[in-house]
N, C-alpha and C positions, 0 to 999 in steps of 0.2 A: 558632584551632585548626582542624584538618583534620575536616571532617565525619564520614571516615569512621571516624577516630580516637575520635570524639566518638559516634558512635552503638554504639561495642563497649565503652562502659562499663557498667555495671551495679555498684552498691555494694549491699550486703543492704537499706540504707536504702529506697533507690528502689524494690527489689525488694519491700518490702512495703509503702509508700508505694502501688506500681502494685495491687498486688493490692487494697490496701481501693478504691479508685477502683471499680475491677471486683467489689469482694465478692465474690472466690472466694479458697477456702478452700484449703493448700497441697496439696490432694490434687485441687482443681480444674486449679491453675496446673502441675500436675505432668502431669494426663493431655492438656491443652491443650500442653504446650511436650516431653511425650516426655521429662521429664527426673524422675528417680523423687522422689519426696516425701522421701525423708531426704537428698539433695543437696541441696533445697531448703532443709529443715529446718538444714539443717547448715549451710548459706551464710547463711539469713537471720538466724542467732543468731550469728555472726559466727566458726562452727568452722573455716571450710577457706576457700580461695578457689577459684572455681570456672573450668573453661577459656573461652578466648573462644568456641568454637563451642558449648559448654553456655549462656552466657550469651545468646550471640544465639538459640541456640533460647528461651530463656524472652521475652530480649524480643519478639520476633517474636510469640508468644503472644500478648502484651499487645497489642502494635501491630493484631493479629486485633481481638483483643477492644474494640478505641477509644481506647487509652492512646498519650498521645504525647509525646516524651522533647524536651526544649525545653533547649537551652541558656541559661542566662539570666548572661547578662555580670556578671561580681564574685562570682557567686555558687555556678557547676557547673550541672551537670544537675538539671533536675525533670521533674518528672511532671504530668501534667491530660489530660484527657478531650477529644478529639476532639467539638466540638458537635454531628455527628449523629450522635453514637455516648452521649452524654449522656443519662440516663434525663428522662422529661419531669417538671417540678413541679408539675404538677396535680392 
């Protein structure tokens, strides 16, 4: 699959997948990605589908925030936390 092809996905899944990673709330991930909280609302409960330049604004948020979108062979897209962007366990 073509990278670039591969980084303009977004499914509501991942989209709130990413968000718990980061514990922000849709009115966080809405003021961080410019894209208004009932777009959000409405993509992540699976009402509308949303444009690719709306999408890559929300991911690009996350990617800000440490979230990093991994292809994982057999499986699609996931989500995990960048290691120095990971809150520490201590």
């Amino acid at each position: 699959m073509d990278q670039d092809v591969g980084r303009m996905i977004l499914t509501p899944a991942l989209c709130r997948a990413a968000r718990g990673l980061v514990d922000w709330t849709q009115s966080e991930l809405a003021e961080r990605s410019q894209v208004s909280r009932s777009t959000i609302r409405d993509f992540e409960g699976s009402r509308h589908d949303i444009h690719r330049a709306t999408a890559a604004q929300i991911r690009h948020a996350f990617e800000d925030g440490g979230v990093v979108f991994v292809n994982m062979e057999g499986y699609g897209l996931g989500v995990c936390m960048d290691s120095a962007s990971a809150p520490d366990p201590s």
